[in-house]
C-alpha positions in Angstrom: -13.2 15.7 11.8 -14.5 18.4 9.9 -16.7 17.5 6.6 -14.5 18.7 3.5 -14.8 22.1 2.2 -15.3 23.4 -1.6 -11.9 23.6 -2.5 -11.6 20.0 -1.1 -13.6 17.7 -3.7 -14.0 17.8 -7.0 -17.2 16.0 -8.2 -16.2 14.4 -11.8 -18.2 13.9 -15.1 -17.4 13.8 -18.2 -17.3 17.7 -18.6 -14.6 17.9 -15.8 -11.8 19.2 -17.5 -7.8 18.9 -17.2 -7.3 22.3 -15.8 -9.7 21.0 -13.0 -8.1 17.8 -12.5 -4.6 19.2 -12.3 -5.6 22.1 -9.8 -6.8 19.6 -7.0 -3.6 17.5 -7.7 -1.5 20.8 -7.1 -3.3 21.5 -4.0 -3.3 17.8 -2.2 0.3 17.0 -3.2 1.7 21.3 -1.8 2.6 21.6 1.0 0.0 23.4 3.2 1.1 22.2 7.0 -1.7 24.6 8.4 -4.8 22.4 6.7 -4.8 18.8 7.3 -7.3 18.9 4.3 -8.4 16.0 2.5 -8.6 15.9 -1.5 -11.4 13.5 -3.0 -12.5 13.1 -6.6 -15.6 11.9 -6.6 -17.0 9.6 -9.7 -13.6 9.7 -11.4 -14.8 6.6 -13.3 -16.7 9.4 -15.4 -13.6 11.4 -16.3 -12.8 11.3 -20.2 -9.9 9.0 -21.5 -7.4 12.0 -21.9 -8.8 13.8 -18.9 -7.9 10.5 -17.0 -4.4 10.2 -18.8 -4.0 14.1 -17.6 -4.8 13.2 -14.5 -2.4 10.2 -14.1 0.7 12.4 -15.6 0.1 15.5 -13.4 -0.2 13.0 -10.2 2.8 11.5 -10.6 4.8 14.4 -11.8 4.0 15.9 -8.8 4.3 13.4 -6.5 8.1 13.3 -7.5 8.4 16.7 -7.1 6.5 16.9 -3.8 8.1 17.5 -0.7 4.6 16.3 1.2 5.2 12.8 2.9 2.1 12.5 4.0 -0.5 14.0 1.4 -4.4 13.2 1.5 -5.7 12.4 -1.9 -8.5 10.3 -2.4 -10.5 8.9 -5.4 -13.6 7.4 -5.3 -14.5 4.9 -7.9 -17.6 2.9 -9.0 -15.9 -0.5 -9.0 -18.0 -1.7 -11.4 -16.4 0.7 -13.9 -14.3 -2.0 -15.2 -13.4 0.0 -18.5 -12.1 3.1 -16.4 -8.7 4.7 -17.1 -8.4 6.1 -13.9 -9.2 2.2 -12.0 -6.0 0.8 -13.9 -4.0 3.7 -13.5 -4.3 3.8 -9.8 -4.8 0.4 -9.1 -2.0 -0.1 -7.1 -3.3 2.4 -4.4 -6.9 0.6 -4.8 -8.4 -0.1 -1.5 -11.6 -1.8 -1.2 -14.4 -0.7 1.4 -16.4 -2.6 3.0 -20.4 -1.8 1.6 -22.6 -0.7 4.8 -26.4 -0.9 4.4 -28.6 1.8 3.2 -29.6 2.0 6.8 -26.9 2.0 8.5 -25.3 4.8 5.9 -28.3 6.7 7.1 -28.3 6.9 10.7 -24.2 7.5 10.3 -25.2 10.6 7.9 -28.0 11.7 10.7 -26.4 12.1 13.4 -22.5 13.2 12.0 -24.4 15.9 9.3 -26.1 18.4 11.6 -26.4 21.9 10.6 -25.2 23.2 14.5 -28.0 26.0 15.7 -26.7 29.8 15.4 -24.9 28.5 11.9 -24.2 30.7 8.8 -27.2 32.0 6.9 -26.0 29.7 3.9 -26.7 26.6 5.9 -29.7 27.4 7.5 -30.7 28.4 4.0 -31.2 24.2 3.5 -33.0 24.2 6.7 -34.9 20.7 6.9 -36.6 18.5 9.5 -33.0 16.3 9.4 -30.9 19.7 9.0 -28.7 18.1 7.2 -25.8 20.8 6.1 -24.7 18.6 2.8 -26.2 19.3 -0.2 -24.9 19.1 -4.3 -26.7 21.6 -6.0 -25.6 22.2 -9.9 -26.2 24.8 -12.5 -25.6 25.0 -16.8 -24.7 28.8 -15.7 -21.9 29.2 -13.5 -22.7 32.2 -10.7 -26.3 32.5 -11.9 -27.5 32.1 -8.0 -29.2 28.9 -8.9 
């Protein structure tokens, strides 16, 4: 499977806002049988208390009104975040991975992150000996290039 795109994850702090948090809802739970994509927030143990609330009252709102059976929405949680909205708001739907090794995450993330040769300039922009084609880079100004 293809690793997830832009408009796939939404990486949360405590700046994330609700108009954030209620556009990846809208696109994981419309119906979009083209893209099998997969929706992930990532640290949503970080997400503010009415951020979290918002979060919890678009999802289900939606998820009434959604005509998607089979939607992909992830959230990733520390579980040690025991004082997280979002963990006892969705605990229900809580499903507990098994922890790898930091070696064993590494060779999976070596040999399934490749940048392919002949790529887009973007990617080989990142170029390293591991070509690895993942990378988080964040800015205080928005389009600055940085």
């Amino acid at each position: 499977e293809p690793l997830p795109t832009y408009d796939e994850v939404l990486v949360c702090t405590a700046d994330t806002t609700e108009e954030e948090v209620e556009l990846i809802v809208r696109r994981a739970l419309s119906s979009d049988l083209q893209n099998q994509k997969i929706y992930c927030l990532l640290g949503a143990e970080k997400l503010v208390y009415k951020v979290s609330k918002q979060l919890e009252s678009h999802f289900f709102r939606l998820l009434q009104s959604s005509t998607v059976p089979d939607y992909r929405f992830i959230i990733f949680c520390n579980a040690k975040s025991h004082n997280s909205y979002v963990i006892t708001a969705f605990d229900t739907y809580k499903v507990t991975i098994p922890c790898c090794s930091k070696t064993e995450i590494q060779a999976y993330l070596s040999t399934h992150l490749k940048v392919p040769r002949g790529t887009a300039p973007v990617a080989q922009a990142f170029e390293e000996p591991y070509q690895q084609n993942v990378k988080f880079i964040f800015s205080n100004q928005a389009g600055m290039g940085r």
